[in-house]
N, C-alpha and C positions, 0 to 999 in steps of 0.2 A: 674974797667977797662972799656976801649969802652965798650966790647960784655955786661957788665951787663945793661948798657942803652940802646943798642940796641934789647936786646934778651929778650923774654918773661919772667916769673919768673918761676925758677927751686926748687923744694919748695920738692921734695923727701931726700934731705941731712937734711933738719930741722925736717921731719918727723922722720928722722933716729935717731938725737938728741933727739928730745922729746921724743923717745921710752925708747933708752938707759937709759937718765934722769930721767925717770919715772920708771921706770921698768916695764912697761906695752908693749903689741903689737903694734904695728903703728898703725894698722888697729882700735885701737882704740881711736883715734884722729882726729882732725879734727880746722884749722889752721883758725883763725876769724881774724875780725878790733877790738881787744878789746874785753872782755869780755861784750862787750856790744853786739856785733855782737853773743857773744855763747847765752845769754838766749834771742833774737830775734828769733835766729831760733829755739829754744824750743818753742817760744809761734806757730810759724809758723809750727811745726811738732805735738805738742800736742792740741792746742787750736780752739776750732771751737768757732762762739759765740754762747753766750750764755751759754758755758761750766763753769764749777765750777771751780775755784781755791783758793788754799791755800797763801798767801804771809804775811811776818812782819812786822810791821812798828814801827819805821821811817826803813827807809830801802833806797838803791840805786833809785833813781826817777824815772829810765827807766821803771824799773818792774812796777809802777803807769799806768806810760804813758803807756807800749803796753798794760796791760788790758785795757785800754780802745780803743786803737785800734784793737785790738783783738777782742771784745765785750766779755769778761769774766764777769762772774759774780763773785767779788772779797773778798773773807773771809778774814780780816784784823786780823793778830796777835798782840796785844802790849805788852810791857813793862808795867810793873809798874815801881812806884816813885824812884825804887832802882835798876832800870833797872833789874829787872829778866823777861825774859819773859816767858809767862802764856802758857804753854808745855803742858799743861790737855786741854785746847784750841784746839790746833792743832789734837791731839787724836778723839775730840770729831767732830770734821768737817770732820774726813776722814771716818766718819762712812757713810757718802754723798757719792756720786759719786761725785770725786772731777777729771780732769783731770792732773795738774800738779801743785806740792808743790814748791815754792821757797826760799831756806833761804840763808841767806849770813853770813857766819861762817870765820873771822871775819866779826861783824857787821859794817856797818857805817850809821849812825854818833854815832851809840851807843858806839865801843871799844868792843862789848861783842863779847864773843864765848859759843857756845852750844858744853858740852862735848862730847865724842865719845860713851858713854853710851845710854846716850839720843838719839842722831843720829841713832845708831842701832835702839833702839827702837820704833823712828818717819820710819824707811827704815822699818822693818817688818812688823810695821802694815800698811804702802803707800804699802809695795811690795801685801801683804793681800788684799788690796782693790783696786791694781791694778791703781793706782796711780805713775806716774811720777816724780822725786825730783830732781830740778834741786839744787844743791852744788855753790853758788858763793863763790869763794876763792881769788877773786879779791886781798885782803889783804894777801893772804898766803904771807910766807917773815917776818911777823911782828911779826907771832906765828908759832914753827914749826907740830903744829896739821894738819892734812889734813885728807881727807876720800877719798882721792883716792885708795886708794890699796883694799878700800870696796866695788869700783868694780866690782874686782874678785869674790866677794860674793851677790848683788845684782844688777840683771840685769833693774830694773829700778830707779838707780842713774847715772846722769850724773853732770858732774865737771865743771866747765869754772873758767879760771883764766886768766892775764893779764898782760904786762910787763909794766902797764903805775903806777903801786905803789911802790911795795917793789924796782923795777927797775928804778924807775921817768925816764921813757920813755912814759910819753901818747901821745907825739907828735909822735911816730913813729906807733898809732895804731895798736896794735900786741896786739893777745891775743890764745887760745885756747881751744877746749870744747873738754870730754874727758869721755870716757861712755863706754861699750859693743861694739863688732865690729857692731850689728846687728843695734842698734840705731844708733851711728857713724855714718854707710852707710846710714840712712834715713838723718841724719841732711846735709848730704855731698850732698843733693837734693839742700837743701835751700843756696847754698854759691855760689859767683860769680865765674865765668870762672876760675879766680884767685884769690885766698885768699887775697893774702897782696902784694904789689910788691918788685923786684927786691933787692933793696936795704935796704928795711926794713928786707927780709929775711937773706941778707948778715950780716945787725947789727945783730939779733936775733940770729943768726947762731954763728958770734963770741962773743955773753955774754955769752952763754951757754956754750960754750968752753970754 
């Protein structure tokens, strides 16, 4: 209508949606450009330089890029030949003072997923060390695994996912990060005026319906 071109972005009904959708609190969400826009603002709430981080590779490029705009100092996980990735790795780096771990479950370009056993056990010993895990679910959609609802059970995971895959919507950049209400309210520092505008919120609003 006129008023949605003319009127600011009203963006409380989406928050309402992604709660419902999710079975989580509103208050524990937080509305990006893309899940690209959610682990920015993790490096921007967790990462000072010089700080230590955990990340996989091959892995999403951005993660690359902000450590080095970040000034991170960067622990690299691989794959081997048959694409498993090397999980006693990541164990033995958190034994560092590492600030924030990032994995992207489903992987790309790899296709992998890290089960939800392993995930616990990478979350209790990051929660142990007081370490950060940011969750890229960028692909959730492709597999119905998720480690959102683990949450509820550890306060230093946070979630970012994206309408531009499982949706092919990247042109509308819309995405969201999804954590504890306490960290929520710190990443909700890092975000513009307005999340997403007017009309991207109206599309997101009706796929989710």
């Amino acid at each position: 209508s006129h008023e949605d071109l003319t009127s600011y972005p009203e963006l409380e009904p989406l928050y309402t949606l992604l709660s419902k959708e999710n079975k989580l609190n509103k208050d524990c969400f937080v509305v990006t450009p893309g899940s690209d826009g959610g682990i920015r603002m993790c490096y921007e709430l967790f990462v000072k330089p010089k700080d230590k981080i955990i990340t996989i590779s091959p892995t999403f490029a951005m993660v690359d890029i902000y450590a080095k705009i970040f000034q991170a100092k960067q622990f690299k996980i691989n794959y081997d030949e048959n694409l498993k990735l090397n999980v006693e790795d990541i164990y033995k780096y958190l034994k560092k003072k590492v600030s924030l771990l990032i994995l992207a479950n489903p992987n790309s370009p790899t296709g992998t997923i890290i089960n939800k056993r392993t995930i616990i056990r990478i979350l209790k010993k990051a929660k142990n060390n007081k370490t950060a895990v940011l969750i890229d679910e960028a692909y959730y959609g492709f597999t119905k695994f998720t480690t959102m609802q683990l949450i509820r059970k550890f306060n230093n995971l946070i979630v970012v996912r994206t309408f531009s895959k499982s949706f092919g919507l990247a042109g509308l950049r819309a995405g969201y990060a999804v954590s504890n209400p306490y960290i929520s309210q710190l990443l909700n520092k890092f975000k513009p005026m307005y999340e997403i505008n007017s009309l991207v919120c109206l599309s997101i609003e009706f796929l989710i319906k």
